[in-house]
C-alpha positions in Angstrom: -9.5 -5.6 26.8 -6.1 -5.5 25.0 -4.7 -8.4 23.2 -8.1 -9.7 22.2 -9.6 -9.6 19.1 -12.7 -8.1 17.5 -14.8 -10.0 15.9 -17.1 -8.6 13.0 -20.7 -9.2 13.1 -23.8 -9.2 10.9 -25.2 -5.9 11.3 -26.4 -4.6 8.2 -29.1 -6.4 6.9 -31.3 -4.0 4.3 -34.3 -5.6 4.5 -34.9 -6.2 1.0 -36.9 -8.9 -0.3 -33.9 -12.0 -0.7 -35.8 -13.2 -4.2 -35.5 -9.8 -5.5 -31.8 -8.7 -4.3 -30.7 -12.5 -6.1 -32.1 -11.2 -9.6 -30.2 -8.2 -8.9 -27.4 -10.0 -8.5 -28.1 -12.4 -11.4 -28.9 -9.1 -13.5 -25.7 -6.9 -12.7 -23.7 -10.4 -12.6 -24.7 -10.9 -16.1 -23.5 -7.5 -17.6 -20.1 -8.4 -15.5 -19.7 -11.1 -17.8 -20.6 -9.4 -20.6 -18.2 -6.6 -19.8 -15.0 -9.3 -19.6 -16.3 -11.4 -22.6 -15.7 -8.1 -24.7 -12.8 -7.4 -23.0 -10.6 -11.1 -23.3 -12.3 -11.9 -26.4 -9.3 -10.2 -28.0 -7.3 -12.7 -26.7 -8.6 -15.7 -28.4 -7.4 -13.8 -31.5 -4.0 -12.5 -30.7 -2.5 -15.0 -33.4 -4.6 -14.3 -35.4 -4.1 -10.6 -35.8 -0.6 -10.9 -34.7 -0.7 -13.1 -38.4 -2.6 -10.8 -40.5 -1.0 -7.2 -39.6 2.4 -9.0 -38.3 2.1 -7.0 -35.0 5.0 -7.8 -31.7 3.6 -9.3 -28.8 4.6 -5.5 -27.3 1.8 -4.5 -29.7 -0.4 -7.1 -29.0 -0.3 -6.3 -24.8 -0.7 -3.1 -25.7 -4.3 -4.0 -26.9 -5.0 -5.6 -24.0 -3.3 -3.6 -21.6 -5.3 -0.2 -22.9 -8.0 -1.6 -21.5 -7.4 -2.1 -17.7 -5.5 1.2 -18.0 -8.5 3.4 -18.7 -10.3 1.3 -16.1 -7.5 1.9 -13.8 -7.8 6.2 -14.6 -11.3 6.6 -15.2 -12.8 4.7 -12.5 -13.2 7.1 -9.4 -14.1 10.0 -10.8 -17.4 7.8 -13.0 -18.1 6.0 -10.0 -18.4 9.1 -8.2 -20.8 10.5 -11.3 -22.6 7.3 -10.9 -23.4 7.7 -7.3 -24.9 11.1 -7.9 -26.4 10.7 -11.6 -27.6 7.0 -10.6 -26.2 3.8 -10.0 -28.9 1.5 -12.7 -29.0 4.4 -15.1 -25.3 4.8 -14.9 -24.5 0.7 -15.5 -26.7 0.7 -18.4 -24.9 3.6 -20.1 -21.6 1.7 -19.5 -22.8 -1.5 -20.7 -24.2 0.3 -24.4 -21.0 1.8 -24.5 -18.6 -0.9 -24.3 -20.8 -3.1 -26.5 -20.8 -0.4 -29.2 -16.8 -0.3 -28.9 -16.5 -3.5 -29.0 -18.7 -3.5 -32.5 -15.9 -1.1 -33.7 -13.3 -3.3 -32.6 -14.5 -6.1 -35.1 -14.7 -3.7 -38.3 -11.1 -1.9 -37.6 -9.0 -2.4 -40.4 -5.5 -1.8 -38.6 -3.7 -1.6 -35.5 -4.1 1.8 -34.9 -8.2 1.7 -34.9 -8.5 -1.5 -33.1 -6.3 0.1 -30.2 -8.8 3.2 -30.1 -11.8 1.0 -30.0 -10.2 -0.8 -27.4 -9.8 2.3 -25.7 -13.6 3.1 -25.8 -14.3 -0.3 -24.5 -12.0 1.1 -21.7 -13.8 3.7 -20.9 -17.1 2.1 -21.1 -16.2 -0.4 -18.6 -14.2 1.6 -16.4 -16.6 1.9 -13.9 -18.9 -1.1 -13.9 -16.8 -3.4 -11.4 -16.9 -0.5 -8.3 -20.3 0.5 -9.2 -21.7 -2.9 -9.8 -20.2 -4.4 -6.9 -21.5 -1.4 -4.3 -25.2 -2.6 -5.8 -24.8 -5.9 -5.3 -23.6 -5.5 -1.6 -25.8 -2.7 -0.9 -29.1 -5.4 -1.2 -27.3 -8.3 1.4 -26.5 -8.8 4.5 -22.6 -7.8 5.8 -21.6 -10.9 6.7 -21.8 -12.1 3.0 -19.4 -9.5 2.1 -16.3 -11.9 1.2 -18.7 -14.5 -0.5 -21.0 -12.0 -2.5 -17.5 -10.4 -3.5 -16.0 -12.9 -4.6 -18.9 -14.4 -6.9 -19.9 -11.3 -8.2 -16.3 -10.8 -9.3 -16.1 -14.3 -10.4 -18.3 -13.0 -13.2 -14.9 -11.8 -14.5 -13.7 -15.2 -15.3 -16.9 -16.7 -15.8 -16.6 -13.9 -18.5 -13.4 -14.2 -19.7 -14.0 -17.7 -20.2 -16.9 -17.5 -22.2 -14.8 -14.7 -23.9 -11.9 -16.5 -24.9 -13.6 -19.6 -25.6 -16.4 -18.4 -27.7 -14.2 -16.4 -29.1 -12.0 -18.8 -30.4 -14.8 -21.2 -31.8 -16.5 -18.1 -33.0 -12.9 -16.7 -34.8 -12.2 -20.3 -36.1 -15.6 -20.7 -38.1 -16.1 -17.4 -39.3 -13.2 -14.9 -38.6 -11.8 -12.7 -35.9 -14.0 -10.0 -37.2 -17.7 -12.4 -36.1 -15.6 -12.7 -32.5 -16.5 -9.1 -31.7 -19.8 -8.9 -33.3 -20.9 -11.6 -31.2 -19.5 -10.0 -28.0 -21.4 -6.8 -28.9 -24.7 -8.5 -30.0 -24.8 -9.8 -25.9 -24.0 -7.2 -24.5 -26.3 -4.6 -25.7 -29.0 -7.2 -25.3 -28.5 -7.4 -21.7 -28.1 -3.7 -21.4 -31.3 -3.0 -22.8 -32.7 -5.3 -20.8 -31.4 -4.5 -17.2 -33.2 -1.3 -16.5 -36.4 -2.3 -17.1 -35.9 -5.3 -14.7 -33.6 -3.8 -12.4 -35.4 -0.8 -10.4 -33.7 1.7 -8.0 -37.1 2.5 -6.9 -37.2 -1.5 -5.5 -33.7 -1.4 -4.0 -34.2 1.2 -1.3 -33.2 -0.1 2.1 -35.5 -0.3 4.8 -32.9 0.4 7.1 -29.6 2.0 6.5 -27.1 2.9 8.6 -28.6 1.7 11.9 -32.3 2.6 10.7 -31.5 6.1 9.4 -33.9 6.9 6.1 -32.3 7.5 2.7 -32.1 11.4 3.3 -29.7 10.7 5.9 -27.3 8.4 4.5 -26.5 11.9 2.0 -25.8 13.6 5.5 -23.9 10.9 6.4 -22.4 11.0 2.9 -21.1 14.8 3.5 -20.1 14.7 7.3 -18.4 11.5 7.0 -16.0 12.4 4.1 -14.2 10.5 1.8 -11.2 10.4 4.5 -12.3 6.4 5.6 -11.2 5.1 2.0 -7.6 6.3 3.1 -7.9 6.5 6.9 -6.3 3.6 7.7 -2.7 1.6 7.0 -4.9 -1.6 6.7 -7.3 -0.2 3.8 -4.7 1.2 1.7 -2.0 -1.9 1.8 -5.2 -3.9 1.2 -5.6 -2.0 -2.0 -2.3 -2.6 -2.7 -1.7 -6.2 -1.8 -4.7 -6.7 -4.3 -3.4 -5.3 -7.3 -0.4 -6.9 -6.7 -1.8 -10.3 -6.8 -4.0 -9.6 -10.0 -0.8 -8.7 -12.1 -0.7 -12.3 -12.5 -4.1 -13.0 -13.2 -4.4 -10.4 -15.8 -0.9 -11.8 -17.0 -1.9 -15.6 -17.5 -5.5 -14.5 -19.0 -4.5 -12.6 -21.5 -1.3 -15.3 -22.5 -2.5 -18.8 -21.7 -4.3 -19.2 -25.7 -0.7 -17.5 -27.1 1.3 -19.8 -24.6 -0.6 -23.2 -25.5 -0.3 -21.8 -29.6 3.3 -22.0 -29.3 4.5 -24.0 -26.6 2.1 -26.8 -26.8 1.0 -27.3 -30.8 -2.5 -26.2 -30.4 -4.4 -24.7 -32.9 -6.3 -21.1 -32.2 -9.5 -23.0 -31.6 -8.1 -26.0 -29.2 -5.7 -23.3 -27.4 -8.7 -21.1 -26.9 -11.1 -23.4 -25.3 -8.4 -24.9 -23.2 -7.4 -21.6 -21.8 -10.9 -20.9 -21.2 -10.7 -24.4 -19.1 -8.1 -22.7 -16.8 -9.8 -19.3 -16.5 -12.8 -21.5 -15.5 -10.9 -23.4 -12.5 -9.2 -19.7 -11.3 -13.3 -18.6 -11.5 -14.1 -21.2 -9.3 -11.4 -20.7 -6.8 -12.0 -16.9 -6.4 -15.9 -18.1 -5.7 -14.4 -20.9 -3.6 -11.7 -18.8 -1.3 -14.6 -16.1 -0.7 -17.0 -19.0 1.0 -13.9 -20.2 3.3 -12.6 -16.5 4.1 -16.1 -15.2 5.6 -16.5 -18.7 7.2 -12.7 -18.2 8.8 -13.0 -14.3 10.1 -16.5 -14.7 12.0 -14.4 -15.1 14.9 -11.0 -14.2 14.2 -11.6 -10.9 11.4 -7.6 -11.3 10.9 -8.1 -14.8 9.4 -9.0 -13.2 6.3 -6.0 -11.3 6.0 -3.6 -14.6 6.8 -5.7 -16.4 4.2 -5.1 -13.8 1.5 -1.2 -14.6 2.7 -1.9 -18.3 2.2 -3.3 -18.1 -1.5 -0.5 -15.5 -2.5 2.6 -17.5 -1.5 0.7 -21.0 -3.0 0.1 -18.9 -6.0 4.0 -18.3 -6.5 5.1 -21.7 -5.2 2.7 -23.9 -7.8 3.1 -21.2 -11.2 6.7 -20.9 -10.5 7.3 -24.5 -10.6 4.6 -25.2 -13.3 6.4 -22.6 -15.5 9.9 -24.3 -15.3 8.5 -27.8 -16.4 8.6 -28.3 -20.2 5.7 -28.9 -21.3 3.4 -31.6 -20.8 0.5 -32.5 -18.6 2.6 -32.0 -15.2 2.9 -28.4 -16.5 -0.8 -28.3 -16.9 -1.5 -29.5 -13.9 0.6 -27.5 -11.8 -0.6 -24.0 -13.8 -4.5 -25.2 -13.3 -3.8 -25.7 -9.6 -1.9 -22.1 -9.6 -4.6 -20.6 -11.3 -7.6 -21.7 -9.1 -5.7 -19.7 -6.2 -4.3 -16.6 -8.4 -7.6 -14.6 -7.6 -8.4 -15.6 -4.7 -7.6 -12.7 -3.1 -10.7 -10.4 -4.9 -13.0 -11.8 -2.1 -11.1 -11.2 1.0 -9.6 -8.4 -0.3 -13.2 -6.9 -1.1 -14.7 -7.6 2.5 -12.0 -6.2 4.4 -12.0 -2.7 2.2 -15.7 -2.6 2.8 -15.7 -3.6 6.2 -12.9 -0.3 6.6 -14.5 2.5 5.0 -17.7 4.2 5.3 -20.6 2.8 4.0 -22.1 5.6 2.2 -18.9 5.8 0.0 -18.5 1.8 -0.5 -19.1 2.7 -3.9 -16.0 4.9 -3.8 -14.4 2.3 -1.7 -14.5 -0.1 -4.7 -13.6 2.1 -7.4 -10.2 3.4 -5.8 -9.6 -1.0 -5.3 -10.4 -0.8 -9.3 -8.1 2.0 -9.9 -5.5 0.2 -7.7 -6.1 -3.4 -9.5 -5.8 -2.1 -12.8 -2.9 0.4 -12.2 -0.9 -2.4 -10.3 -2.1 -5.7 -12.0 -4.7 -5.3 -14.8 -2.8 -2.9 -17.2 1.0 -3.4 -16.3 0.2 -7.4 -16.1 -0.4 -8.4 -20.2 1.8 -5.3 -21.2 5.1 -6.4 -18.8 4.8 -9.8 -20.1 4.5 -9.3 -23.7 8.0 -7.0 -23.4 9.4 -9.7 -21.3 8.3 -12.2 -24.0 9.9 -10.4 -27.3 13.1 -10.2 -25.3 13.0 -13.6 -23.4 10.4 -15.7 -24.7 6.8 -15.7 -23.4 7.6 -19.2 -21.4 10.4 -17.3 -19.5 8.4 -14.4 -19.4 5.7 -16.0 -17.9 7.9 -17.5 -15.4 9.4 -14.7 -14.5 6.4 -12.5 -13.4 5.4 -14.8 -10.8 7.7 -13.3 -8.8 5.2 -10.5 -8.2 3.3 -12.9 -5.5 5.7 -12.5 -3.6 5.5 -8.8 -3.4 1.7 -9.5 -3.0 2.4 -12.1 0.0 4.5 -9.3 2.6 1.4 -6.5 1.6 -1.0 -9.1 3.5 1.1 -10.0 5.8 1.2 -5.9 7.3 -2.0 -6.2 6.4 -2.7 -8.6 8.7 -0.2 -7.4 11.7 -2.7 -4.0 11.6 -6.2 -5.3 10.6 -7.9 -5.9 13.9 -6.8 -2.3 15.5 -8.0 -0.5 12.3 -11.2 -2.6 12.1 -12.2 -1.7 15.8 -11.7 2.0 14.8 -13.6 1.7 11.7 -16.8 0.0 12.9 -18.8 2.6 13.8 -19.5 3.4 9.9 -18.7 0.6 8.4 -21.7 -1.5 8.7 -19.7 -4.1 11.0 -20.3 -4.3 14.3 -17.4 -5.0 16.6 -17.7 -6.4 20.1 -14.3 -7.4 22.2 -14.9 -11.1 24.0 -14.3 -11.1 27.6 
């Protein structure tokens, strides 16, 4: 049958009651945007600290950057403590922790204690995307991989939104200081409240891995080693493409309230909840591209691929040119259209990793795409542009690092050359079935 193409099926299903696995959803979907509201609300008040202890934009990516960094490092080895300790009890943990750096964050008194309780909100969310994600997946069907993906992640923006936005009003009224303490005061609300809501008990498959009991998914776990999150070209320039592509996400989220401060007149407040307007239309388009990528690769798996190519070079094309307008609402417009597109690529990107690796270590599979997001795009992505920005400006700079979507747009398209063979190979533990038409 060479020279057709596989095409993936929907053949995990775990048989969990759909009402319940939604309030999962809703529940670990929540803390998601709790964990990025504590995390971007420091950008809603980067001129205002920048102001009060007269610190360089270097110093000020630096705060942000810290962040994604210990993500980035810590990610693997506390998803893999997750897995074994457990996955609701672990989440919870993560979720106190971050909120109670994030408490710290609003009573440091200098640079160098905001950037260590930035670091503990590092660490406290370093594992919550990987581990959350594997959850939400674990209690749907396969073939809503790319759209379950891409809203769970979307909780990101949704977060960062809220973040920034409340943030800003938040700063403006009472202080930068009330910013954090508000961020905090959520999130160890909802932590206390997920575990007595959200059961492991409730979430065991009735079938896993074609109809094997729990017991053997750990023998599965132990034969079927770690290898299939490396096994293949496809998986690991998937990784890589994704990071790639969030550099200019993380970039633009972290810079768009600075970038409207100074380059369009508004005040903290106004620049804060219009850049929360923007993070809002690139939430929305990462939700949007999952829907039309598991809608394009039920017949053609490689569609996903060529559509992750698609949103990458658009990406370039429309910031690049938004970027050399001066500014005005033509600028805006063409950074909003940009931005709906820039993470895009988190849906796609998620479905094909899980449709490559094994199934019992999806939760693996999804922290080494963390690691790889935040080493190549999360951390590097405000830190690189606030360099480029002393030296250059933070208009040129911004300009200049959408040149990484380029780099983003060849990764896709090897990924997409080698998909289809490595999919085939990879679907006899990956929870997709593959079947070659006649």
């Amino acid at each position: 049958m060479a020279g057709h193409i596989p095409t993936s099926d929907s053949s995990y299903d775990p048989g969990i009651p759909r009402a319940y696995a939604w309030i999962v959803f809703a529940l670990t979907f929540g803390l998601l945007v709790s964990d990025y509201m504590s995390r971007q609300v420091l950008n809603a008040v980067f001129p205002l600290l920048k102001e009060e202890w007269h610190l360089s934009d270097e110093q000020l990516g630096s705060l942000s950057g810290v962040v994604a960094l210990m993500v980035g490092l810590l990610t693997v080895p506390l998803s893999l403590i997750a897995d074994k300790w457990g996955r609701v009890r672990s989440l919870t943990v993560m979720a106190i922790l971050w909120s109670i750096a994030t408490l710290a964050c609003g009573l440091a008194r200098n640079f160098e204690e905001m950037f260590a309780a930035r670091f503990l909100v590092g660490v406290g969310e370093a594992a919550y995307g990987s581990v959350g994600i594997a959850v939400v997946i674990s209690v749907f069907p396969s073939s809503m991989r790319a759209t379950l993906a891409s809203a769970f992640m979307a909780g990101g923006m949704l977060g960062s939104v809220l973040g920034v936005w409340s943030g800003g009003m938040v700063a403006g009224a009472y202080g930068w200081r009330a910013a954090f303490f508000a961020m905090a005061a959520f999130g160890l609300f909802l932590a206390l409240l997920y575990p007595i809501i959200v059961r492991t008990s409730k979430m065991v498959p009735r079938a896993v891995l074609g109809g094997s009991a729990p017991e053997a998914v750990g023998k599965e776990r132990r034969s079927r080693p770690l290898l299939s999150l490396v096994s293949s070209p496809s998986v690991v320039l998937t990784y890589v493409g994704s990071g790639l592509q969030l550099f200019i996400g993380a970039a633009l989220m972290s810079w768009l309230p600075s970038f409207l401060n100074r380059y369009h007149a508004m005040p903290v407040d106004r620049a804060a909840s219009a850049a929360a307007a923007f993070i809002l239309c690139a939430g929305i388009g990462m939700v949007a591209c999952g829907v039309i990528s598991d809608r394009l690769s039920r017949k053609d798996p490689r569609r996903a691929a060529s559509f992750a190519v698609f949103i990458c070079i658009t990406t370039f094309v429309l910031l690049s040119a938004g970027f050399r307008l001066p500014p005005g609402p033509g600028q805006l417009a063409l950074i909003a259209a940009g931005l709906f597109l820039t993470s895009g690529t988190a849906g796609p990107s998620s479905a094909m990793v899980a449709n490559l690796t094994h199934m019992a270590v999806h939760g693996s599979a999804f922290a080494v795409l963390t690691l790889v997001n935040n080493f190549l795009g999360l951390a590097p992505g405000p830190y690189i542009t606030g360099i480029l920005a002393d030296r250059y400006g933070l208009d040129s700079a911004l300009s200049l690092i959408c040149l990484v979507s380029l780099a983003s747009t060849l990764v896709f398209m090897l990924v997409r050359m080698l998909y289809a063979g490595d999919l085939s190979k990879a679907s006899e533990f990956s929870g997709v079935a593959v079947r070659i038409p006649a």
